[in-house]
C-alpha positions as CSV (number, residue, x, y, z in Angstrom):
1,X,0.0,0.0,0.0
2,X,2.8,2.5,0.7
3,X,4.9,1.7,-2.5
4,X,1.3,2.2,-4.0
5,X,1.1,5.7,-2.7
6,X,5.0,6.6,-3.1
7,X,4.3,5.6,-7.0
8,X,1.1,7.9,-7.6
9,X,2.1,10.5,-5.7
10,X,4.9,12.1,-7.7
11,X,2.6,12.6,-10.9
12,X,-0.4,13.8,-8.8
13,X,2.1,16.8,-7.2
14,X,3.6,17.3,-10.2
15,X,0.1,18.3,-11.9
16,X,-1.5,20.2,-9.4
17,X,1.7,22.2,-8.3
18,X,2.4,23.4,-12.5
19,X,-1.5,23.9,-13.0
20,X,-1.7,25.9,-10.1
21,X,1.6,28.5,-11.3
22,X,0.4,28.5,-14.1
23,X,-3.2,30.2,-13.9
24,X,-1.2,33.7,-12.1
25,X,1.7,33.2,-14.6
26,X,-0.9,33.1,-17.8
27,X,-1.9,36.6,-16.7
28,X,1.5,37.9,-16.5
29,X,2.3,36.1,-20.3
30,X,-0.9,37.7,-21.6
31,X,0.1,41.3,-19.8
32,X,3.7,40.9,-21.5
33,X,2.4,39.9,-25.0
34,X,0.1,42.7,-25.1
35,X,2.4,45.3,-24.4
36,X,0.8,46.6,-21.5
37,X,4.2,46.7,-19.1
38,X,6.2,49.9,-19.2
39,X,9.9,48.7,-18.8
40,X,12.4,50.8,-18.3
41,X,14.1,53.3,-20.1
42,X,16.8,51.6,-21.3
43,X,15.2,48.6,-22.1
44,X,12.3,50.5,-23.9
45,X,15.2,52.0,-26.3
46,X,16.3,48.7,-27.0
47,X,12.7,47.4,-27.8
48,X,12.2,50.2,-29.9
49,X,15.3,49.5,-32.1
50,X,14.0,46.3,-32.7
51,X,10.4,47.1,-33.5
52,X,10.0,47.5,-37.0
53,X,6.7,48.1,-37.5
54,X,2.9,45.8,-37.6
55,X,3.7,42.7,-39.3
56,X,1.1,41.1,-41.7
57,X,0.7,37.3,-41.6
58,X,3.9,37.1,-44.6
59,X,5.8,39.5,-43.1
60,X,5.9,37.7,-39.9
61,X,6.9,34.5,-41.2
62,X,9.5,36.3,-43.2
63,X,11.3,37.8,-40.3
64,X,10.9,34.5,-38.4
65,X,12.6,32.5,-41.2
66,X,15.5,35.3,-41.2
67,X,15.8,35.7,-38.2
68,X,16.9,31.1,-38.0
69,X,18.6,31.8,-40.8
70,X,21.1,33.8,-39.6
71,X,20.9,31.8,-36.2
72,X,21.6,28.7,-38.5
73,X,24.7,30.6,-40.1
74,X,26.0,31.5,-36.5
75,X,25.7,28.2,-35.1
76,X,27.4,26.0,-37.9
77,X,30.5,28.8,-37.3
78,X,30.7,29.1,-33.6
79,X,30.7,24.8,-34.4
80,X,33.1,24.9,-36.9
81,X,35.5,27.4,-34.7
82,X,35.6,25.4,-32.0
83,X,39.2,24.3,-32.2
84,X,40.5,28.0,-32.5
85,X,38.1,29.3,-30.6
86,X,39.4,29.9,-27.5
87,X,38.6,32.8,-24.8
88,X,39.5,30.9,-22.2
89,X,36.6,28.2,-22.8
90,X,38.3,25.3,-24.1
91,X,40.4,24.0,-21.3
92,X,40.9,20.6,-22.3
93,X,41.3,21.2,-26.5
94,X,38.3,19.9,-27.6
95,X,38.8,19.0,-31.3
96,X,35.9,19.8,-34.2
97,X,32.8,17.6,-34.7
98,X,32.7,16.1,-38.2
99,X,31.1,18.4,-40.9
100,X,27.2,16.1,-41.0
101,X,27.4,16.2,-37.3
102,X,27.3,20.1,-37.1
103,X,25.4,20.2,-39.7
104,X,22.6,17.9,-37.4
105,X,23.4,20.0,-34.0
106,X,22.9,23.2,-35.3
107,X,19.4,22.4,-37.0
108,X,18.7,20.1,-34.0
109,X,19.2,23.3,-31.3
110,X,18.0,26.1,-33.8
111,X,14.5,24.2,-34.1
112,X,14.2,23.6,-30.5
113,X,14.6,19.8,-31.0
114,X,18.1,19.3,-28.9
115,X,18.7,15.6,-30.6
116,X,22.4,14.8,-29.6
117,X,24.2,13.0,-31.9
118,X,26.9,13.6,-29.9
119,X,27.8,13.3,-25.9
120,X,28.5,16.8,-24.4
121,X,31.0,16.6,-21.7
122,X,33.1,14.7,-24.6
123,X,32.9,16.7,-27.6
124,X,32.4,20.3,-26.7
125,X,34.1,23.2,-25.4
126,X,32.5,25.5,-22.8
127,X,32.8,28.2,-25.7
128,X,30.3,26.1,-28.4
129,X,28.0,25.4,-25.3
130,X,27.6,29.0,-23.8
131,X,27.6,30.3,-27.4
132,X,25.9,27.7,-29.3
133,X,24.0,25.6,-26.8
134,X,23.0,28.1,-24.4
135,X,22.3,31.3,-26.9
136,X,20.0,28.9,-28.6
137,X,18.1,27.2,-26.1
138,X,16.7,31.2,-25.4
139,X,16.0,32.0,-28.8
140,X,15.0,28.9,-30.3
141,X,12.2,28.0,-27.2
142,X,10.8,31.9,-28.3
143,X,9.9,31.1,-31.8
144,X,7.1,28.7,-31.4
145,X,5.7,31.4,-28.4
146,X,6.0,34.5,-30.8
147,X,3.9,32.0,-33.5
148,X,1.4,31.2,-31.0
149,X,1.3,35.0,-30.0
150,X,0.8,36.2,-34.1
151,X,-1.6,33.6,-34.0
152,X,-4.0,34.5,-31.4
153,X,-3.8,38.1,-32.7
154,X,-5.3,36.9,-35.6
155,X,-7.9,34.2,-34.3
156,X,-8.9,37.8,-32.6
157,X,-9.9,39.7,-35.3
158,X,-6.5,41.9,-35.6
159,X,-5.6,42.8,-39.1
160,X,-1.8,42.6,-38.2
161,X,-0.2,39.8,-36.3
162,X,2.0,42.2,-34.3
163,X,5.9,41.8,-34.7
164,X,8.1,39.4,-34.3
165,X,11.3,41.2,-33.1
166,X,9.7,42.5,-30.7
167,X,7.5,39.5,-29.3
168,X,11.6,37.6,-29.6
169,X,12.5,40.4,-27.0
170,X,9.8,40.2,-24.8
171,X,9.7,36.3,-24.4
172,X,13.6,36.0,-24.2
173,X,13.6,39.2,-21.5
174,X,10.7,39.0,-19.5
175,X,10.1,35.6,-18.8
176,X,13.1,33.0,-19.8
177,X,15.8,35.2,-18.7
178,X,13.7,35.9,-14.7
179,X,13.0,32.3,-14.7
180,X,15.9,31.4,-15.6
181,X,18.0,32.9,-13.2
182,X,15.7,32.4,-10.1
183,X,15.9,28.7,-11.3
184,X,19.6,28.6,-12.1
185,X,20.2,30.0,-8.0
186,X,17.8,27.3,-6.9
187,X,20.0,24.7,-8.6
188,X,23.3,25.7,-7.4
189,X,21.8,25.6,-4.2
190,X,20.6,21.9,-4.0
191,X,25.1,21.3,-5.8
192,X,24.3,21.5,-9.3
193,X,28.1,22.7,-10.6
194,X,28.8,26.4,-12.2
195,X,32.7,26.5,-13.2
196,X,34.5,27.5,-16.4
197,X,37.0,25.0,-14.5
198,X,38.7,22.1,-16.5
199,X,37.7,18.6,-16.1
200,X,38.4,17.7,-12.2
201,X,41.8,15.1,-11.8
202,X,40.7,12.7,-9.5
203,X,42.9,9.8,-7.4
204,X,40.5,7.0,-6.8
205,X,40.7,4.5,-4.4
206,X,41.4,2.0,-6.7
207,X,44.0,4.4,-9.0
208,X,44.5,1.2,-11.2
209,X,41.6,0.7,-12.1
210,X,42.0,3.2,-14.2
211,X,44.7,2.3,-16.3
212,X,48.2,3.1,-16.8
213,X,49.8,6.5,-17.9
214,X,52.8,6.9,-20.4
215,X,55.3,7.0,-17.7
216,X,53.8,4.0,-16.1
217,X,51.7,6.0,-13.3
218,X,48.0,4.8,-12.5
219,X,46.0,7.1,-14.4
220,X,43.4,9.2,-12.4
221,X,39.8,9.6,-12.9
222,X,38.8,12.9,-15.1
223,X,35.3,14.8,-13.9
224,X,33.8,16.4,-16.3
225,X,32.2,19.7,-14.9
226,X,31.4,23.3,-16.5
227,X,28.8,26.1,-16.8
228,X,25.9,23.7,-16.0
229,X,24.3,25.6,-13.7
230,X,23.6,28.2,-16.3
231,X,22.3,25.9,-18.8
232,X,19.7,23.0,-17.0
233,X,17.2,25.5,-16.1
234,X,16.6,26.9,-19.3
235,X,16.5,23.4,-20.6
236,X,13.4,22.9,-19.2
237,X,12.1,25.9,-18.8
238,X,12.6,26.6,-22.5
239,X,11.6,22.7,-23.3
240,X,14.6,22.3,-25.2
241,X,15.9,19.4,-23.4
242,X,19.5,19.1,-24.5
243,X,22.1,18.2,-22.0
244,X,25.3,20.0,-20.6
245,X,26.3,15.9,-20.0
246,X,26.2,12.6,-22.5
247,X,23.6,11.2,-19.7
248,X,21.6,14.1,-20.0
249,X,19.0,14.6,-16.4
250,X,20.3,11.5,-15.5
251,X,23.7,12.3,-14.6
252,X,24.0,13.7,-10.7
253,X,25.8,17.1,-11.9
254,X,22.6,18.2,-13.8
255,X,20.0,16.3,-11.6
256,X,21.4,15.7,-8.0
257,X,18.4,14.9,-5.7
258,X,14.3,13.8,-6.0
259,X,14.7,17.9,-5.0
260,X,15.8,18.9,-8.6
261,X,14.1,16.3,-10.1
262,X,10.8,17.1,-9.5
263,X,11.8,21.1,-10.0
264,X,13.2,19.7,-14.0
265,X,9.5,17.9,-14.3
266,X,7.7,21.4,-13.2
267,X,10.0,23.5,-15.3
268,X,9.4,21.5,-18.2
269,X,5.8,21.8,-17.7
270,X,5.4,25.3,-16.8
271,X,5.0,27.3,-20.0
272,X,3.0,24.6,-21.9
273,X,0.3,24.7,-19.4
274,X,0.3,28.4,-18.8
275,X,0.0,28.9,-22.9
276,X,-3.2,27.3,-23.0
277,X,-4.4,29.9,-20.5
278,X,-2.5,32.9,-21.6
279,X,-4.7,32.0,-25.0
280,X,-7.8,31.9,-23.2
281,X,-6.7,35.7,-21.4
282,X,-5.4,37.3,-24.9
283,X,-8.4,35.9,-26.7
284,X,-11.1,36.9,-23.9
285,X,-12.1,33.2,-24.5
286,X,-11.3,31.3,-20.8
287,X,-14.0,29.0,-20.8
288,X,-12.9,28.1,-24.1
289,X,-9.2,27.3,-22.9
290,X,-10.3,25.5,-19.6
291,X,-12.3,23.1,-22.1
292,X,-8.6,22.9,-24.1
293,X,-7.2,22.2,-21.0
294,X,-8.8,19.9,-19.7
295,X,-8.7,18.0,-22.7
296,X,-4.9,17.9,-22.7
297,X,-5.1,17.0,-19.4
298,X,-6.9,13.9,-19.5
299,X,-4.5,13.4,-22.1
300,X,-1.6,13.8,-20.0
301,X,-2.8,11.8,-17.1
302,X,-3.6,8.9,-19.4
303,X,-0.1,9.1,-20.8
304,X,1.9,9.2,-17.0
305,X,-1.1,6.5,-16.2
306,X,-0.4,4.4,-18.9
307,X,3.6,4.7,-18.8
308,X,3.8,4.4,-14.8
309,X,1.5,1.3,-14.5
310,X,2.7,-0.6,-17.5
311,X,6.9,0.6,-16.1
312,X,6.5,0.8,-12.1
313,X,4.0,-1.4,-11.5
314,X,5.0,-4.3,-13.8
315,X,8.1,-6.6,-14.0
316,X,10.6,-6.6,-16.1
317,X,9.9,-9.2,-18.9
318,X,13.7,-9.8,-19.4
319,X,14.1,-10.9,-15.7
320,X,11.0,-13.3,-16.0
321,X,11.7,-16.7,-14.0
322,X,15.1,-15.1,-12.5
323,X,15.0,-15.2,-8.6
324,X,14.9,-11.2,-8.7
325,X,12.9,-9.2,-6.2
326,X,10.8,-7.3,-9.1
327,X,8.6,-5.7,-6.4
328,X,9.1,-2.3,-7.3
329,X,9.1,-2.8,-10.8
330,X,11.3,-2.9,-14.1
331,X,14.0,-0.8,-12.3
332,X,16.6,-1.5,-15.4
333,X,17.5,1.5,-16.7
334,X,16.4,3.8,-13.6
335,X,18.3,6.7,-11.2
336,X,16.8,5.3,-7.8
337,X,17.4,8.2,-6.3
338,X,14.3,10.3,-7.7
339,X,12.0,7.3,-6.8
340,X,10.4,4.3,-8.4
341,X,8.1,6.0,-10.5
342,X,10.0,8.9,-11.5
343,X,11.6,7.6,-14.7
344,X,7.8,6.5,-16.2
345,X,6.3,9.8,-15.5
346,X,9.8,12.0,-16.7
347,X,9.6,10.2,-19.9
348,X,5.7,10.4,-20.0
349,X,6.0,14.5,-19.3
350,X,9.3,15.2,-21.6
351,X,7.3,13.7,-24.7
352,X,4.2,15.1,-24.1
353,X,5.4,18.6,-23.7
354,X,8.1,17.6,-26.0
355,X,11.1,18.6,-24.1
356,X,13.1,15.7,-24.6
357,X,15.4,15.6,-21.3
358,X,15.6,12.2,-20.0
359,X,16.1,10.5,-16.6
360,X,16.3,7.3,-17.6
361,X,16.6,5.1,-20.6
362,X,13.8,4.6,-22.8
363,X,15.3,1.6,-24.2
364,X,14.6,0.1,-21.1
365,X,11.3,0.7,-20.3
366,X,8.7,-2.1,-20.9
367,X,7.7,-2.8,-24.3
368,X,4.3,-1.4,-23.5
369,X,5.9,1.5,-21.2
370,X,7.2,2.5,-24.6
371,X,4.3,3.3,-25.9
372,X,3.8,6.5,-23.8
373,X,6.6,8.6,-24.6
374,X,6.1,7.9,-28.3
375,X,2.1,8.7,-28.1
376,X,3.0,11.9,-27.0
377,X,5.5,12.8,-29.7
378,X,2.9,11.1,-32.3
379,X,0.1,13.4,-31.3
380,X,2.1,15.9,-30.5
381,X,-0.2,18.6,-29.2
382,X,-0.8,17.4,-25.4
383,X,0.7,20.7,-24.4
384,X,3.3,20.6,-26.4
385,X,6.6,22.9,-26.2
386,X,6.1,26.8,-25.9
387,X,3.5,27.9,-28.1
388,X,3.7,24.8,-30.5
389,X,1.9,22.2,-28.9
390,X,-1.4,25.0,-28.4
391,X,-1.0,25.7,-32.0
392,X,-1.2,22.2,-32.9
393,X,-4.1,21.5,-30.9
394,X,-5.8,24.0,-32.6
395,X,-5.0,21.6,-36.1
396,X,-7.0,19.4,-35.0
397,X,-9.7,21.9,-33.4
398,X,-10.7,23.1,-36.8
399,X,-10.9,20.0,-38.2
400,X,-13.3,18.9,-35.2
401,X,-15.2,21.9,-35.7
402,X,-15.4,21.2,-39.6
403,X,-16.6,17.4,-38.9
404,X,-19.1,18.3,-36.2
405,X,-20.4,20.9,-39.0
406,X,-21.0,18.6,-41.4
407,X,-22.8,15.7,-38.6
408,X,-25.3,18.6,-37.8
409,X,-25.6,20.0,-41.5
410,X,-24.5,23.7,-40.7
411,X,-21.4,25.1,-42.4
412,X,-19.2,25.1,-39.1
413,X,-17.8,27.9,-37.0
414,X,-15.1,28.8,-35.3
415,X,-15.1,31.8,-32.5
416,X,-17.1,33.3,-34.7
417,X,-15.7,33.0,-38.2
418,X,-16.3,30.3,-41.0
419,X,-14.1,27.3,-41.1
420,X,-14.6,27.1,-45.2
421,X,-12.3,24.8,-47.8
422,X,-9.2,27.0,-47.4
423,X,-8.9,26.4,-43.8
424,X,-9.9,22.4,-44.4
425,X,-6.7,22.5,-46.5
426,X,-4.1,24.6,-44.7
427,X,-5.2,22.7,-41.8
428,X,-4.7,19.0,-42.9
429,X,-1.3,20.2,-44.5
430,X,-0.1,21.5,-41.2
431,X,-1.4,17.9,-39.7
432,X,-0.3,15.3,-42.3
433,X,3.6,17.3,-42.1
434,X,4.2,15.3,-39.2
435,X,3.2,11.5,-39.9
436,X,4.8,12.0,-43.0
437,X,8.3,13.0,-41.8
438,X,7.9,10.1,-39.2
439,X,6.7,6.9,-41.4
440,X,8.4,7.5,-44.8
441,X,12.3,7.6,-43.3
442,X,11.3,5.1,-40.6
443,X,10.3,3.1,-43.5
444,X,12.8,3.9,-45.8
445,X,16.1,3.2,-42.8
446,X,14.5,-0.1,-41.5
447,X,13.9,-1.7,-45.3
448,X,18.0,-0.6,-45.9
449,X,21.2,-1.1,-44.1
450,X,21.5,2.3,-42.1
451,X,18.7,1.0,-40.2
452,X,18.9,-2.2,-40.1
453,X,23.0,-2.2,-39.1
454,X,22.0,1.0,-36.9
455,X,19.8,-1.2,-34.4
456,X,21.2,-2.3,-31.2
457,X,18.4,-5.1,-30.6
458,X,17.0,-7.1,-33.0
459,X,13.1,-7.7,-34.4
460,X,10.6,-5.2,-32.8
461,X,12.6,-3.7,-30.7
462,X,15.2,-2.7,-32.8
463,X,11.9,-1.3,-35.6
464,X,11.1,0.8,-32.2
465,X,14.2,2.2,-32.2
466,X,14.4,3.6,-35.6
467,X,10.9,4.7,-35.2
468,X,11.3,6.8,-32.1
469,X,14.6,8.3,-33.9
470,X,12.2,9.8,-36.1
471,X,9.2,10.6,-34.7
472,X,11.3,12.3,-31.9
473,X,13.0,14.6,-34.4
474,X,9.9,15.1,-36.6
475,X,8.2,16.3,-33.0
476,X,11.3,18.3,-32.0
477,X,11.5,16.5,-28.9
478,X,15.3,15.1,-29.4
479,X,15.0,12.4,-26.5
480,X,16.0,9.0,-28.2
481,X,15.6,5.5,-27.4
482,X,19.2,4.8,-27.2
483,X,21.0,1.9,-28.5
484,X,20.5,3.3,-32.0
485,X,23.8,3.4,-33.6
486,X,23.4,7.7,-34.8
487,X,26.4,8.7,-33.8
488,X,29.4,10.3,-35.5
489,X,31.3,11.7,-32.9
490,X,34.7,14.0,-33.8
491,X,36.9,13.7,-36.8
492,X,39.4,11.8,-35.2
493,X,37.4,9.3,-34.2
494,X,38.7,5.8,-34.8
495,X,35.8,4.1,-35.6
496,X,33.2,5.8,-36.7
497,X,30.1,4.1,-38.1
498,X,29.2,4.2,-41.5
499,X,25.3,4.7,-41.2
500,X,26.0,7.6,-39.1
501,X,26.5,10.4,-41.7
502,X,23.3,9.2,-43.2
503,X,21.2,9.9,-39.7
504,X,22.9,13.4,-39.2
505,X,21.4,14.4,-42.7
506,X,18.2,12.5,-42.6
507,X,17.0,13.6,-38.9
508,X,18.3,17.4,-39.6
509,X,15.5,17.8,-42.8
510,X,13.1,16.0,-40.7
511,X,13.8,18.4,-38.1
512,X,13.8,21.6,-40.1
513,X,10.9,21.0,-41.9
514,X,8.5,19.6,-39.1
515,X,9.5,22.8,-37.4
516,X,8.8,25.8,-39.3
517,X,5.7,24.2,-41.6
518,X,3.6,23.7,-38.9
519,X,4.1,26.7,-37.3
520,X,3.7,29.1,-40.5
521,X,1.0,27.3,-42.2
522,X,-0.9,28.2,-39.0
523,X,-0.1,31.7,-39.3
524,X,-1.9,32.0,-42.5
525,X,-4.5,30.3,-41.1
526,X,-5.1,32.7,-38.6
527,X,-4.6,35.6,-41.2
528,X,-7.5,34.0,-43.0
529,X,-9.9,33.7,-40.1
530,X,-9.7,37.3,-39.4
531,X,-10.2,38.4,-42.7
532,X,-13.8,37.2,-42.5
533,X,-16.6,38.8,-41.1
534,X,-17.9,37.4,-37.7
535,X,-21.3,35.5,-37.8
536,X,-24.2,36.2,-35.3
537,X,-24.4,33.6,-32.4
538,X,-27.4,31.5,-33.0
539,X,-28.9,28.9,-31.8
540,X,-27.7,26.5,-33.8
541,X,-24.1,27.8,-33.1
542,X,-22.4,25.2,-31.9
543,X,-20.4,26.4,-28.5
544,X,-16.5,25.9,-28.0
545,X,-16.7,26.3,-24.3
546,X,-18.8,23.2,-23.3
547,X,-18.3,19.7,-22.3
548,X,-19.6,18.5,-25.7
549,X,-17.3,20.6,-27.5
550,X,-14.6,18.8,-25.1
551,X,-15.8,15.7,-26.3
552,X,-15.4,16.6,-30.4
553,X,-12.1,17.7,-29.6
554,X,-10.7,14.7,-27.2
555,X,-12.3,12.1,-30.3
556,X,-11.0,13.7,-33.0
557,X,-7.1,13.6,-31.5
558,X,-7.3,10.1,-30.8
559,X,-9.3,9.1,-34.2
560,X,-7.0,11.1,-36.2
561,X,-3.6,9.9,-34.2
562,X,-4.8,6.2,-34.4
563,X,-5.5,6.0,-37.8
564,X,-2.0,7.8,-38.6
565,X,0.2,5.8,-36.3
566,X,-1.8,2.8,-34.9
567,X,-0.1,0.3,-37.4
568,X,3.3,1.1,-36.5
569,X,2.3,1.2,-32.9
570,X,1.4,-2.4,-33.7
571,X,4.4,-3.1,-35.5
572,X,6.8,-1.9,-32.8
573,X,6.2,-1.3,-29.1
574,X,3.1,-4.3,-29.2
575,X,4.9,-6.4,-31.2
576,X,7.8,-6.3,-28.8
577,X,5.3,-6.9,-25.7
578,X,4.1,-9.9,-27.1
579,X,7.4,-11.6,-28.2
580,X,10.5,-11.4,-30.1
581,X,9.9,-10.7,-33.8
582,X,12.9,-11.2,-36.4
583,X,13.8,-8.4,-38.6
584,X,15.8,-7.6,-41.1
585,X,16.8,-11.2,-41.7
């Protein structure tokens, strides 16, 4: 009864504590992205160099597109100069990564995806991960929040979408850099490391276990440590989700106690949930958003549910027969420290809101534990990251709205304005970008030898692997189920593997483009809406704001996600629960 307890409790807290910050922090969002604040004067005279103007729907995506441009061209150089780039922050010589891999961690941390095809304590200096890491977990989390923000404006009637300079300013100053910092004190606090330091020279106890030097002295342990402190919270405050270290939240110098843990779960949730309200506030629309809400809720709690019964609560499969105490679960894989259950609902949470930080190995949760994480990356719009996971939802809102108009025979509204042909269109477009990125290179890798070489397990397993690869860059979550041989490391690496170039370049277009269409495609979709005139409230209106409309919305996720990714589902994670499959030959 008290592991029972100790299990559900973690998820329950974590809920109610981010729901209830985020109802007073939606009103603050709403209050900043309105431009109601008066800052001061010095930071008004920046703001006004960057405002350029009202920005139509084209305009906006125009400066948005530049503006990752130019952060694309930044990146690959401050990547590229990493050898001569000094300052002070390469301490231990860190040598280049090879030309696809740059190529794959620029896009990766410009699109707010953060997949690592590389291990970070290993490969870079202090200089790429303050300059490239860090200056692009700030801007890159803004982008989908700015889109959201244009958006609104326009599902409100306003004939321009406001300007994106200016909404990059106020996102980055007014609430990641505050949150940051208060979190980034917090987490020095509770021993998480801040140093420009080289790696710490250790003496063991057992020195020779570590091998012998060149003059025949026992080697001693290097401890990698840096500027983590500076980087975790923004992380997950920003959803980005990329490490300082190879083990990302699993590794004690980013993640000491259950203390930070739960803080990274919260911090990961925070925005996402307060979104959905701030779009309630900016619209004037909160019994709408509470219906949202609650929908993405009961979402979520099926997810941690789902992941946490099937991980925590069941054996391991592998251990099956073994005289193993498997009372507290499928513990392979796990940081005990956080608690049993914390590894199902971390992975549950970081794919949902599609942060991609990880406490534990997906790999090694249960076949049907690996379900969850890839549900939430598949429907990707159960919160979602900053601004991206609302705007998805709202997808598959029009499309509900257009079915249950044509059920009832009346052409179907939305907050007052037609949903005609054109919006049918630019909606399923936005919608069918993301299965398509995931099933046609998941296909594509696992019928050919970069897949099929790639896997580290064999039959369904190994299919699941692949397929997570993708759906987690095509979701800009960048988590991974490990194992999967997408790694190419530095030039001078002895052995690197041959399918490797060939992930870097496949998972960076996925990336780019299931990052920007879906956001943009939106945009014009909004522009269109408030083009139209508004159409009186009848009663045959049918209302966004009720438990029907709740209803419409929750069945048309799950119809629409099922019918897209239900066979691969099959193919992979259920497959896998019911036995091993051979693949690949």
């Amino acid at each position: 009864m008290l592991h029972q307890f100790q299990v559900w409790f973690l998820p329950v807290l974590l809920l109610a504590v981010t729901t209830a910050l985020a109802i007073p922090l939606s009103r603050y969002c709403a209050w900043i992205m309105d431009g109601k604040y008066r800052a001061p004067a010095g930071l008004r005279w920046l703001e006004s160099l960057l405002n350029t103007g009202p920005q139509d729907w084209k305009q906006y995506a125009v400066a948005l597109l530049l503006f990752n441009l130019v952060m694309f061209v930044f990146g690959f150089a401050v990547l590229s100069m990493q050898p001569v780039a000094d300052l002070g922050l390469n301490p231990e010589h860190k040598g280049m990564l090879g030309a696809t891999t740059i190529f794959n961690t620029t896009i990766s941390f410009l699109t707010n995806t953060n997949l690592q095809h590389y291990s970070g304590e290993q490969h870079l200096s202090y200089f790429s991960q303050i300059f490239m890491i860090l200056w692009n977990m700030f801007v890159s989390a803004s982008v989908g929040f700015c889109g959201l923000a244009a958006i609104i404006r326009g599902l409100r009637g306003d004939q321009q979408m406001g300007n994106f300079y200016v909404d990059m300013w106020r996102v980055v100053v007014f609430m990641f850099l505050p949150a940051s910092l208060l979190m980034g004190v917090v987490l020095l606090a509770d021993g998480v490391p801040m140093t420009l330091e080289p790696a710490a020279s250790v003496a063991t106890l057992e020195p020779a276990s570590m091998g012998i030097d060149d003059q025949g002295q026992p080697q001693a342990q290097q401890i990698s440590r840096g500027p983590v402190a500076a980087i975790i919270p923004i992380k997950h405050l920003g959803t980005n989700g990329g490490g300082f270290f190879g083990a990302n939240s699993a590794h004690p110098f980013e993640n000491p106690s259950a203390w930070s843990n739960f803080l990274s779960m919260m911090n990961l949730c925070l925005f996402p949930f307060t979104l959905v309200l701030m779009f309630g506030r900016m619209l004037g629309q909160m019994r709408h958003a509470w219906v949202i809400f609650g929908v993405m809720m009961l979402l979520m709690v099926a997810m941690i549910g789902w992941g946490v019964y099937w991980d925590t609560l069941q054996p391991n499969p592998g251990l099956a027969g073994l005289p193993v105490d498997q009372s507290l679960g499928n513990l392979e894989g796990k940081e005990l420290r956080f608690g049993t259950s914390a590894g199902a609902t971390f992975a549950a949470a970081t794919t949902a809101i599609t942060c991609g930080s990880v406490n534990c190995m997906h790999d090694s949760l249960n076949p049907l534990a690996g379900i969850t994480p890839m549900t939430g990356m598949w429907l990707n719009c159960v919160f979602g990251g900053k601004g991206v996971g609302m705007i998805n939802l709202l997808l598959y809102l029009v499309v509900g709205v257009f079915i249950a108009g044509l059920m009832v025979g009346r052409t179907p509204e939305y907050l007052g304005k037609k949903v005609e042909a054109r919006e049918m269109k630019l909606a399923m477009l936005a919608l069918l970008v993301h299965p398509i990125l995931v099933l046609m290179p998941t296909g594509y890798f696992v019928a050919t030898d970069y897949g099929i070489k790639a896997m580290n397990n064999p039959g369904a397993h190994g299919f699941s692997e692949v397929l997570y690869e993708f759906s987690s860059s095509s979701a800009n979550n960048g988590s991974g189920f490990e194992g999967l041989g997408d790694t190419w490391g530095m030039i001078d690496n002895a052995n690197p593997a041959p399918e490797s170039p060939y992930w870097d370049i496949a998972t960076g277009l996925v990336m780019l483009f299931g990052r920007f269409l879906p956001v943009i495609v939106p945009l014009a979709l909004a522009a269109g809406l408030a083009r139209k005139k508004p159409t009186p409230f009848t009663v045959g209106t049918m209302r966004t704001d009720t438990f029907t409309f709740g209803c419409v919305l929750l069945g048309t996720i799950l119809l629409v996600g099922a019918l897209l990714f239900l066979p691969v589902a099959a193919l992979g994670p259920v497959a896998d629960h019911f036995g091993p499959i051979p693949f690949g030959g």
